[in-house]
C-alpha positions as a printed NumPy array, in Angstrom:
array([[ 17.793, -28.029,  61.831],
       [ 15.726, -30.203,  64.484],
       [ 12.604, -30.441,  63.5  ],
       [  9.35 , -32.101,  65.619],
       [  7.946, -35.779,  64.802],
       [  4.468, -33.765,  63.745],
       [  6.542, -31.579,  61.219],
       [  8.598, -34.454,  59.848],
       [  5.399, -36.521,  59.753],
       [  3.738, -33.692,  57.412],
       [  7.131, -33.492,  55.306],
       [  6.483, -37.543,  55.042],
       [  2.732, -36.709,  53.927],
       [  3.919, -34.502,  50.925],
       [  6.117, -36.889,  49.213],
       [  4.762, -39.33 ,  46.258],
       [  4.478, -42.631,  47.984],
       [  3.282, -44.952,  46.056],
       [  0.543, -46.731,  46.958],
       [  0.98 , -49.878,  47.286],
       [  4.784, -49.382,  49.406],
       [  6.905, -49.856,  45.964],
       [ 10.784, -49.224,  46.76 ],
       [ 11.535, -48.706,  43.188],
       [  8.788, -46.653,  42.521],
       [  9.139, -44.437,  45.408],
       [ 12.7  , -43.805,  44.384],
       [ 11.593, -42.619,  40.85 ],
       [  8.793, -40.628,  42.315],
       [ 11.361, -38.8  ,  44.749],
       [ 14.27 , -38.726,  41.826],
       [ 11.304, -36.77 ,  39.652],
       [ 10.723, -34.923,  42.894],
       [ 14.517, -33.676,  43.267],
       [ 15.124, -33.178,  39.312],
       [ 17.953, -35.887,  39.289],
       [ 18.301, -39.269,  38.949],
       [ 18.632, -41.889,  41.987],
       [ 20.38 , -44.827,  41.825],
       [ 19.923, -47.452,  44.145],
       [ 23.1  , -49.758,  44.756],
       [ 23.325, -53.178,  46.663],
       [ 26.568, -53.372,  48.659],
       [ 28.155, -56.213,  51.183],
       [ 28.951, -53.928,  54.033],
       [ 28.596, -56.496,  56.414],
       [ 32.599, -57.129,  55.488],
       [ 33.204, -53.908,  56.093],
       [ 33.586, -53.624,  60.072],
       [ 32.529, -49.873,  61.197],
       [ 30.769, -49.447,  57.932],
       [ 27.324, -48.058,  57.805],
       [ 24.05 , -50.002,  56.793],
       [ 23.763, -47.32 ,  54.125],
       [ 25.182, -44.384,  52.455],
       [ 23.903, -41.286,  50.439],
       [ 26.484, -40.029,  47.911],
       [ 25.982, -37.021,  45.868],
       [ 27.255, -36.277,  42.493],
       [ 27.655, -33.625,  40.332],
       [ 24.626, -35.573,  38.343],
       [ 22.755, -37.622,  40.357],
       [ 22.454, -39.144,  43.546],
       [ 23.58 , -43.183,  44.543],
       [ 22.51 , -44.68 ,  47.306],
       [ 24.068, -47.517,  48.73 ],
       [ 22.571, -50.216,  50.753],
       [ 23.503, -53.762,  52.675],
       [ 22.244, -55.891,  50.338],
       [ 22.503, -58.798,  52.886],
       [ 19.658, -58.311,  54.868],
       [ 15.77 , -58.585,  54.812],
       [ 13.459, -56.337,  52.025],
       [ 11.813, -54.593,  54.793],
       [ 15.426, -53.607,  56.483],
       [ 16.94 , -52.546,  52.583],
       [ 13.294, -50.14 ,  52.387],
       [ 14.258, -48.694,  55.973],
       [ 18.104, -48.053,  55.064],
       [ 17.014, -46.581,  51.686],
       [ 14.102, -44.449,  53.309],
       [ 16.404, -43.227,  56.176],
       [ 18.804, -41.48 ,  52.958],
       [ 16.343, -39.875,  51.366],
       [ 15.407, -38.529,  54.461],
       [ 18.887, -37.109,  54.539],
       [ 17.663, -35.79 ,  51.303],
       [ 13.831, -34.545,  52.183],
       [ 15.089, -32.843,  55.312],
       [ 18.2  , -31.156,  53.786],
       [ 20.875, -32.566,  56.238],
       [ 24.359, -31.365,  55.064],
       [ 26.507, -34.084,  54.999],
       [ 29.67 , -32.2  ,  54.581],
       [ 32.559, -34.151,  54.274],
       [ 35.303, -34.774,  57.072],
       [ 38.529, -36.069,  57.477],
       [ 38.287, -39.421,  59.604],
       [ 39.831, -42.736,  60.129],
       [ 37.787, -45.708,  58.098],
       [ 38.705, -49.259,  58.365],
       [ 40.591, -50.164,  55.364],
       [ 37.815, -52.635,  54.625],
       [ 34.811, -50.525,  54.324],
       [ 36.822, -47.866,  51.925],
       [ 37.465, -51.091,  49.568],
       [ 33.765, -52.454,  50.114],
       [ 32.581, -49.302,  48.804],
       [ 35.665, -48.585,  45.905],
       [ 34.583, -51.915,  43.95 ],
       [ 31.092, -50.372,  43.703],
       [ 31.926, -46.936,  42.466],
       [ 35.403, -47.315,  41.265],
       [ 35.178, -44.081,  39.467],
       [ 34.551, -41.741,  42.968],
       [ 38.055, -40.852,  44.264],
       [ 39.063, -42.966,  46.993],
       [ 39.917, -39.636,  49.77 ],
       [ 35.799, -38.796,  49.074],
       [ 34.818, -41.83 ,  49.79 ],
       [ 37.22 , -42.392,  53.198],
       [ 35.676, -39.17 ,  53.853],
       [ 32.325, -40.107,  53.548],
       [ 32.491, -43.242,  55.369],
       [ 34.427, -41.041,  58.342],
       [ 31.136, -39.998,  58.882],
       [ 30.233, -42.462,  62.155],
       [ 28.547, -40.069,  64.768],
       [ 25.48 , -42.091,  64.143],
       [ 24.021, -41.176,  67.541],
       [ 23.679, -37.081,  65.907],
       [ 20.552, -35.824,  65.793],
       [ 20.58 , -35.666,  61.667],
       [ 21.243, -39.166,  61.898],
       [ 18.305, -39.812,  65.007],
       [ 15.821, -37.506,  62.38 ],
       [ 16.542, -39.512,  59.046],
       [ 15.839, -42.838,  60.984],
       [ 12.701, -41.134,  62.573],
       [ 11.63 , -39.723,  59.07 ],
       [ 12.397, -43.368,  57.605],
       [  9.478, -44.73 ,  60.3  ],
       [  7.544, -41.67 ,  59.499],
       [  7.51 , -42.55 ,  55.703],
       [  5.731, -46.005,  56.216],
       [  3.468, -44.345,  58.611],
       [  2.352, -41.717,  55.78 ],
       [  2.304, -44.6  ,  53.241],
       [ -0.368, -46.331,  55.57 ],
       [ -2.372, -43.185,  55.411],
       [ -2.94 , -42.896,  51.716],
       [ -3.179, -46.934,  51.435],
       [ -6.289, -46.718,  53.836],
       [ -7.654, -43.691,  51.87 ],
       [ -7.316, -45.379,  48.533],
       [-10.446, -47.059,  47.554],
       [-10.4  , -50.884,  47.729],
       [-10.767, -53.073,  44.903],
       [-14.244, -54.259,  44.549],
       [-13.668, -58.155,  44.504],
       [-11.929, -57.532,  48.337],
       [-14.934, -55.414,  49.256],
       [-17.018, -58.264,  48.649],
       [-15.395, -60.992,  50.258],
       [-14.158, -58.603,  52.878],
       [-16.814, -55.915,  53.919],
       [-15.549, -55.508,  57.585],
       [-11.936, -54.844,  56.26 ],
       [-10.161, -51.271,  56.144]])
């Protein structure tokens, strides 16, 4: 499915963002959203040569997603906003049967010891990062902030900052 920057920007529009940009919240608001739970998980991929920033895994139950947790807050929010738009824009991620680096399969075993280990060297095979699934989650991720800037200009500001700052918006 390729889908225009306009359309994904209105698919951004419709989700809950919260207001002020919460990570946390967001991913309750978009677990409510999907009817199962989210759970965010802080990896060190950096280890893990060929391994991606982040990773979407779905289970019978719920869905994990699994970040680098050795980089900046704003970079964590982009890797986390680029898998749910795996999620919001309904990307198959079917599994294939790759080569992973040794490393990366272990990063990601001590974190979810209990997913069998040919699922996740299957997962990670996925490294086409240049697809265009993988160029529209990263353009969704943008497109997220860029919705969440909408509603944080149309919500009212707090009357204290309206006084000291009239001119602001």
């Amino acid at each position: 499915m390729t889908l225009s920057a306009e359309e994904m920007l209105e698919r951004a529009r419709k989700l809950p963002i919260p207001t002020p940009w919460d990570l946390n919240e967001f991913i309750a608001n978009i677990a409510e959203m999907r009817g199962r739970p989210i759970h965010l998980i802080g990896t060190d991929t950096v280890t893990a040569a060929g391994s991606p920033c982040g990773l979407w895994l779905v289970r019978p139950h719920d869905d994990v997603i699994l970040y680098d947790q050795n980089t900046s807050a704003y970079h964590i929010d982009q890797i986390v906003r680029h898998e749910v738009g795996h999620m919001v824009l309904g990307h198959d991620l079917a599994l294939t049967d790759q080569t992973v680096p040794e490393a990366a399969s272990e990063v990601f075993r001590s974190v979810l010891p209990d997913i069998n280990a040919d699922t996740i060297r299957a997962v990670l095979g996925r490294t086409d990062f240049a697809n265009e699934q993988e160029r529209e989650a990263e353009t969704f991720a943008s497109l997220i902030m860029l919705a969440g800037r909408e509603q944080e200009k149309k919500a009212p500001r707090p009357v204290v900052r309206s006084v000291f700052f009239p001119n602001e918006r």
